[in-house]
C-alpha positions in Angstrom: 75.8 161.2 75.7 76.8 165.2 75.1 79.3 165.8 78.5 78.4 169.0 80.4 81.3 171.4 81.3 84.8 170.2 83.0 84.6 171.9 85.5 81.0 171.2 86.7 82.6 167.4 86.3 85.5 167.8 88.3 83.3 169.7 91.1 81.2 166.4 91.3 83.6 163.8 91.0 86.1 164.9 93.4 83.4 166.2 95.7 82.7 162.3 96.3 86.3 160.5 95.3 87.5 161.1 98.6 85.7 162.9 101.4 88.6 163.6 104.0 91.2 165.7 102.6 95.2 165.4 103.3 97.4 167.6 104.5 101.3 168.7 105.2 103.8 171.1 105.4 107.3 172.5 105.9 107.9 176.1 107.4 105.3 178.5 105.9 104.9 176.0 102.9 101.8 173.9 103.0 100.4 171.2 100.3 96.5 169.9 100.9 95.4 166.6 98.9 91.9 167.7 98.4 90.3 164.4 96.6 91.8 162.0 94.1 89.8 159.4 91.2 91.4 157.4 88.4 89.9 156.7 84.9 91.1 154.1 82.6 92.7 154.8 79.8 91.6 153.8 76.6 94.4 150.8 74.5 93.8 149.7 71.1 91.0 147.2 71.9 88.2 149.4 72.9 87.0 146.0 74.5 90.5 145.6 76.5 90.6 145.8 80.3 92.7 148.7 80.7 96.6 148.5 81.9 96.9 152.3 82.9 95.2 154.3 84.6 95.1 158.2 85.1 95.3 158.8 88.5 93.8 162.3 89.2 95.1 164.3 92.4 93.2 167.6 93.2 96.2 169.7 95.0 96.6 173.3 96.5 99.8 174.6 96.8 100.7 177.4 99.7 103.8 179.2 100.7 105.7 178.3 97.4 105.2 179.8 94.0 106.1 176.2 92.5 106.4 172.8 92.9 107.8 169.4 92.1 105.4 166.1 93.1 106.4 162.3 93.4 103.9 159.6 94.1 105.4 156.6 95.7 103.9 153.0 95.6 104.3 150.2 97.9 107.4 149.2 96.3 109.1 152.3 96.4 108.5 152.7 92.4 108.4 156.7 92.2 105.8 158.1 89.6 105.7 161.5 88.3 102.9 164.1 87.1 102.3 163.7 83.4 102.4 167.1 82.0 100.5 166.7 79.0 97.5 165.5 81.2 97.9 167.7 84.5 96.4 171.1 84.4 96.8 174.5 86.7 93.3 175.4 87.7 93.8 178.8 89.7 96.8 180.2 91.4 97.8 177.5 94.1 95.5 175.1 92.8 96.0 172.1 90.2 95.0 168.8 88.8 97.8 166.5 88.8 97.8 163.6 86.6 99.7 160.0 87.0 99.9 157.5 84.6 99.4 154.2 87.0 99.2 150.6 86.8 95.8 148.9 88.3 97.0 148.8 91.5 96.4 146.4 94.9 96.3 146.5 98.4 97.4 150.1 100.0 100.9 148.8 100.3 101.2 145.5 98.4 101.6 147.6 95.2 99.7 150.5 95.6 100.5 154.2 97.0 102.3 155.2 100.5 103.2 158.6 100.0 103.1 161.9 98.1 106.6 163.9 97.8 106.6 167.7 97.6 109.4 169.3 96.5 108.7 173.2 96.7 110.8 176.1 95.0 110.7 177.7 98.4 111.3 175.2 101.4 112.5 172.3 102.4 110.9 168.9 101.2 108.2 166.9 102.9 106.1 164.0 102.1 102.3 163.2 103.5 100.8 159.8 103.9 98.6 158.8 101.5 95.1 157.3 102.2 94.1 154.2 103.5 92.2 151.6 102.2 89.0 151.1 104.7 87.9 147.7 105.4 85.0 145.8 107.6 84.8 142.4 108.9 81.3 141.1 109.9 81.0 136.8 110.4 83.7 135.7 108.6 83.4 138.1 105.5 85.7 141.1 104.9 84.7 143.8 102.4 87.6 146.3 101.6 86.9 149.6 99.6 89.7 150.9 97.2 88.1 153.8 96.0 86.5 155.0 92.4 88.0 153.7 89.6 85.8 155.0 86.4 83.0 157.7 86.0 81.2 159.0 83.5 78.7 162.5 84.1 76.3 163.3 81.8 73.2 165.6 81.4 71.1 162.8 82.4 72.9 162.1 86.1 76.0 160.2 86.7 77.3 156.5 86.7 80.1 155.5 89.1 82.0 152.5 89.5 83.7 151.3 92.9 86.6 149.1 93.4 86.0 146.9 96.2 87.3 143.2 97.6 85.1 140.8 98.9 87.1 137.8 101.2 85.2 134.8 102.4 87.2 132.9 105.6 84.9 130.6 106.0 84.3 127.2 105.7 81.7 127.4 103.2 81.0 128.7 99.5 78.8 132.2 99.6 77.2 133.6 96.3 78.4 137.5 95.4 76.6 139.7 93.1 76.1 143.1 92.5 72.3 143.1 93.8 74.5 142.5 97.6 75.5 146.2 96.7 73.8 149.7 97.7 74.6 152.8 97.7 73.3 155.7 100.4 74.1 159.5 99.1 74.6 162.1 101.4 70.5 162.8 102.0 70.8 159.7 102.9 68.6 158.1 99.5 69.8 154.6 98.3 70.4 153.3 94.7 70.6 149.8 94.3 72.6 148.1 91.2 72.5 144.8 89.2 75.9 145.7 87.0 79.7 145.2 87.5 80.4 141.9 87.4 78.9 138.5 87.0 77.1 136.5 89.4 79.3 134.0 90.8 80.1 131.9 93.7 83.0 132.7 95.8 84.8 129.8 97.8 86.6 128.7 101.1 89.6 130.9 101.8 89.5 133.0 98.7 88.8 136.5 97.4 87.1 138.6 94.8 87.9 142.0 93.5 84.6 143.2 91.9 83.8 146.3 90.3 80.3 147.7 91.3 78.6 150.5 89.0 76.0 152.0 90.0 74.0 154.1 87.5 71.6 157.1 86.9 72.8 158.9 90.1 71.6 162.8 90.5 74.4 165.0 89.6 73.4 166.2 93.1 74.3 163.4 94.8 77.0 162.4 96.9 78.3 158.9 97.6 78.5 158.8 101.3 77.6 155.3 102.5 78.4 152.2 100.3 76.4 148.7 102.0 77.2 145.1 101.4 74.5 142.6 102.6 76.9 139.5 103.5 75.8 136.0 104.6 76.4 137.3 108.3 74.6 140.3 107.8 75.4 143.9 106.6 78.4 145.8 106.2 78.9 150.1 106.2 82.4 151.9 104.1 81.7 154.9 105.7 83.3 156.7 102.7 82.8 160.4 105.0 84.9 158.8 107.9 86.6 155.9 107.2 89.4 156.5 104.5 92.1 159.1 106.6 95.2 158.4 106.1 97.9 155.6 106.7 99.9 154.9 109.8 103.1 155.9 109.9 103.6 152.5 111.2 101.8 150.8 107.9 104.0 153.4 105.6 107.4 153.8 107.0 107.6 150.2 109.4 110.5 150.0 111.9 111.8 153.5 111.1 108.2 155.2 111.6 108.5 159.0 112.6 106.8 160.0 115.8 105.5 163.5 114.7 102.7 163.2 112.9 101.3 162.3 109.7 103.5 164.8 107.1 107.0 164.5 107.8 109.9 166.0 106.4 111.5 163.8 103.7 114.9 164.8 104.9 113.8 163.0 108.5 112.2 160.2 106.6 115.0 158.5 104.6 117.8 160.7 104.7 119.9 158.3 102.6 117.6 158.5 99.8 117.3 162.4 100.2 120.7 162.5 99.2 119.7 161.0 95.3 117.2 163.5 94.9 118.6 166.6 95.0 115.9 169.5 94.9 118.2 171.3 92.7 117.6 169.2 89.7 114.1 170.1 89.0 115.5 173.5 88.3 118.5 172.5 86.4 118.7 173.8 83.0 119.6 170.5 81.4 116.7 168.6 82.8 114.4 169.7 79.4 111.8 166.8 80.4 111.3 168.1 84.0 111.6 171.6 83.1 108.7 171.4 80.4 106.7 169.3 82.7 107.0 172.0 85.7 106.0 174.8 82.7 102.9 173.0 81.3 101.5 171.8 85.0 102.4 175.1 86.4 102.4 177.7 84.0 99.7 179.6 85.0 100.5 179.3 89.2 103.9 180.8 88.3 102.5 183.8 86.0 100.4 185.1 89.1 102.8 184.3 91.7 102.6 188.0 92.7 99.0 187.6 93.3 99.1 184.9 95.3 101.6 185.9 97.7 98.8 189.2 98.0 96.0 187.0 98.8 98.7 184.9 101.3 96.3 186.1 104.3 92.6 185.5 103.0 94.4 182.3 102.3 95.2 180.7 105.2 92.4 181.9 107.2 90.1 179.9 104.5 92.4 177.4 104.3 92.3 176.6 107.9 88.5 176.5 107.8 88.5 174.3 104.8 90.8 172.1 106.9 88.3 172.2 109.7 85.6 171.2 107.7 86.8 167.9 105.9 88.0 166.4 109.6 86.4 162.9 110.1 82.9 163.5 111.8 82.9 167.5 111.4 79.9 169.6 111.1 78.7 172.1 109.2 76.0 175.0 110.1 75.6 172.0 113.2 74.8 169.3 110.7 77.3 166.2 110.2 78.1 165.9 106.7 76.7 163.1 106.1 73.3 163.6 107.6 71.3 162.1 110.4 69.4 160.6 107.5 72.0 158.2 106.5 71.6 156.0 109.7 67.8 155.8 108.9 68.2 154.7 105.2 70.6 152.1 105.7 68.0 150.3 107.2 65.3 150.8 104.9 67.7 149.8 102.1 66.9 145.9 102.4 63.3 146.8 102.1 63.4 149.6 99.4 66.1 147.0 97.8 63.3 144.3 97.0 60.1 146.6 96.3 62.6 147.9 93.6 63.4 144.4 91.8 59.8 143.0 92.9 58.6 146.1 90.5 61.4 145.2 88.1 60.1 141.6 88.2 56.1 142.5 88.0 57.1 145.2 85.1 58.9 142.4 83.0 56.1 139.6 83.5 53.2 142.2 82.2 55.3 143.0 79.3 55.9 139.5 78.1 51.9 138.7 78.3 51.2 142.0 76.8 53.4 140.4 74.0 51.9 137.0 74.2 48.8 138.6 74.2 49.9 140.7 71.0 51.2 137.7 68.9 48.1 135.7 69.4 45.7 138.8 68.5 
């Protein structure tokens, strides 16, 4: 399959990796978390299940002509950008790449906050996003997010991390055909692939990967279904993911003003072992080469974007408007009236789909029957 351009690719896949955006600040600095997907990335067995993962984090950078970002799990493990991976795309704006392990639950192992440390400005950290779930009978479906892609000439393929959890009493039967997927027209695409068929018992879950192939390049993921044995379940994936609690991230010492804090107020007696003054020290070759690859570019037009500060932040600020949980644009909601419509046709567009499969394989094995005995 010949890929089409990067950038096209990125527009796509971050467009539907994460559709509410994140946001913080210090003073006149400001950091926005646009979208973020992970890839894995390829061992020595092609066949392997990957152990690492390149986290991709789609950041815009205002107020500060440089930067210094920590991601930090659920244990409190820091990771860093990788700077042969991570890329400036325009003044303000880069791709940010982390090299992760498969990762959990939102805090049992994976990600609580992102740390920005600007050349200008104190620090601050922002909550990172939460990991949606929905309960229906005694079933609970949990959504982690994207975690492989591939974009093509031919349309896309995209597979989801989810968790299935069955509390009841009895075994229940999981396969990918429970799966669809609603795109933001509100047109459903059904899937057989990601994992095997399999029956899941009393008290016990399942982490499945769903893929769901041939998608337009136009489309959106905006609504992902799960028919369960008590009916069906919605991840609004427009709504649904926002960000942690400050309760969830930071526990008994939870800040009270809002979502992006100041990592000095946060945990002052770790603030004290990070220094912001050694990501500019001159023996720190590792960090310094790091900041000069990821930021190369951002720093070489600093003058220009401290010109453009103004047309900036007034299209920042609608930006921010328009990736709030339930916004509208041009009166519409993002997702479209149309989405509440399909999901329920998507039962019945569901089976005329693998009735059609079903009749198209049956007429080609007499046609070969048929064939052989001519």
């Amino acid at each position: 399959m010949r890929f089409i351009s990067v950038a096209l690719v990125l527009v796509l896949v971050l467009g539907c990796a994460q559709a509410y955006s994140l946001s913080g600040g210090s003073g006149d600095v400001k950091c926005t978390l646009f979208g973020t997907y992970q890839v894995p990335i390829p061992g020595p067995d092609p066949n392997a299940t990957a152990t690492e993962y390149a986290l991709n984090l789609d950041v815009g950078l205002i107020g500060s002509t440089n930067a210094t970002y920590e991601l930090v799990d659920g244990n409190d493990k820091i990771y860093r950008p990788d700077a042969s991976r991570s890329k400036a795309l325009q003044p303000g704006r880069q791709n940010l790449v982390f090299v992760v392990p498969p990762t959990g639950d939102a805090i049992g192992g994976g990600f609580k906050l992102f740390k920005v440390y600007p050349s200008e400005g104190q620090p601050f950290a922002i909550n990172w996003w939460k990991t949606p779930k929905k309960i229906q009978g005694d079933i609970t479906l949990r959504y982690y997010g994207i975690t492989d892609l591939q974009i093509g000439e031919e349309g896309q393929s995209i597979a989801f991390d989810a968790k299935i959890t069955n509390d009841g009493t009895s075994s229940i039967p999981i396969s990918p055909e429970n799966f669809t997927l609603i795109d933001q027209w509100g047109w459903d695409y059904y899937t057989l692939e990601g994992f095997a068929d399999s029956v899941l018992e009393p008290k016990k879950s399942a982490r499945v990967k769903v893929i769901f192939n041939s998608l337009s390049l136009l489309s959106k993921p905006s609504v992902l279904l799960y028919d369960g044995p008590s009916g069906q379940m919605s991840i609004d994936l427009e709504k649904d993911t926002g960000p942690l609690s400050d309760e969830v991230v930071y526990g008994t010492n939870a800040p009270t003003s809002g979502v992006s804090q100041s990592v000095a107020n946060i945990a002052p007696a770790s603030l004290t072992k990070v220094e912001p003054a050694k990501y500019n020290a001159a023996d720190n070759s590792a960090d310094n080469a790091a900041r000069q690859n990821v930021t190369g570019t951002q720093s070489a037009a600093s003058a220009k974007v401290l010109s453009l500060k103004d047309q900036i932040n007034a299209s920042k600020q609608r930006l921010a408007n328009a990736f709030q949980p339930g916004s509208t644009i041009s009166g519409k909601s993002v997702a479209g009236s149309q989405i509440s419509s399909s999901v329920s046709q998507a039962k019945e567009r569901l089976a005329k789909a693998m009735e059609k499969m079903h009749d198209n394989s049956t007429q080609k094995n007499e046609n070969t029957t048929e064939a052989i005995n001519s």
